[in-house]
N, C-alpha and C positions, 0 to 999 in steps of 0.2 A: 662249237656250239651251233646248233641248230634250228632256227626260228620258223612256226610253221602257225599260220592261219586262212581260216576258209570259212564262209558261210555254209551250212548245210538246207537245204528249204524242204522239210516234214508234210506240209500238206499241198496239193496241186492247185492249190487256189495262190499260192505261196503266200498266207497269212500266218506260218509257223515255222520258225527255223532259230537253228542252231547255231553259237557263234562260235567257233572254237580254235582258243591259243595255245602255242605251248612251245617248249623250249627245252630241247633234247640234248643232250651231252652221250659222247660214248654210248648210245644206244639205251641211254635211261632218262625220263622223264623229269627231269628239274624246277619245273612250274607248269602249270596252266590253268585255263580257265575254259568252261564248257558253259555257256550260258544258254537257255529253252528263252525266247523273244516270239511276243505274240503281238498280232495286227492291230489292238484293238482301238476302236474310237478317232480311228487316222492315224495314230500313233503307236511305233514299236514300242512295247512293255519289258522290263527285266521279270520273267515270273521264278523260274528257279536257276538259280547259278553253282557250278561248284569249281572251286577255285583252293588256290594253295598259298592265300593271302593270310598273313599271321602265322606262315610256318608251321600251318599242317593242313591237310585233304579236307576240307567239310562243303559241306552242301547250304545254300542259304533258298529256303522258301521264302519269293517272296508276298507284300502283299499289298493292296493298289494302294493302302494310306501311305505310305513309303517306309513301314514296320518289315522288319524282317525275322527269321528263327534259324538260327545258325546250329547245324547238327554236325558233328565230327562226324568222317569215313574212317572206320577202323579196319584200312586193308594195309597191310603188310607194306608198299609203297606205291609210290609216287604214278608209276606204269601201271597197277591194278587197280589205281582209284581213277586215272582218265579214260581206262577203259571203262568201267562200271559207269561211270558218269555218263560217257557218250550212250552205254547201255539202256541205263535207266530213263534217258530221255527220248530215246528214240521209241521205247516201246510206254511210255506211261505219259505223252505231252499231254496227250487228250485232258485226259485226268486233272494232270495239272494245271489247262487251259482253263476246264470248268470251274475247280475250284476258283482260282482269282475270279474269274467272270461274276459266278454270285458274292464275291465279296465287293464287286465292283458298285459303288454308290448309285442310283436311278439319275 
């Protein structure tokens, strides 16, 4: 077994980055966690995480009341949903930045 963690930082300001765990066996993917964390208001934010908490790949949008929306990944396994995950964050943080920001209360 294999345990692997690293922060990734998305923007040069490094106000956006990525937290990413996981736990490899024989060259296959047996858990992790990819978590998008934003700078905001002094304070790192969880905005979307995907993780294989409960025993299968989904994705949790989160949102600044502390509500979350949990969506299953329907990929094939374990190794095609951390890839897509690291995927989908690296290229859509923005996106996801914005949303929570307007949902963030004045």
């Amino acid at each position: 077994m294999k345990e692997l963690g690293f922060l990734y930082f998305l923007s040069t300001e490094r106000e956006d980055r990525l937290r990413v765990e996981a736990v490899k066996e024989h060259g296959a993917i047996t858990s992790f966690t990819v978590q998008y964390e934003a700078l905001l208001r002094g304070d790192w934010q969880p905005i979307v995480r995907y993780d294989t908490a409960h025993g299968f790949a989904h994705k949790d949008l989160l949102h600044p009341d502390g509500t979350g929306e949990k969506q299953p990944l329907y990929l094939p396994d374990y190794n095609m949903a951390f890839t897509y995950a690291i995927q989908d964050l690296k290229a859509a943080w923005r996106w996801y930045r914005m949303g929570y920001e307007e949902e963030m209360p004045i």
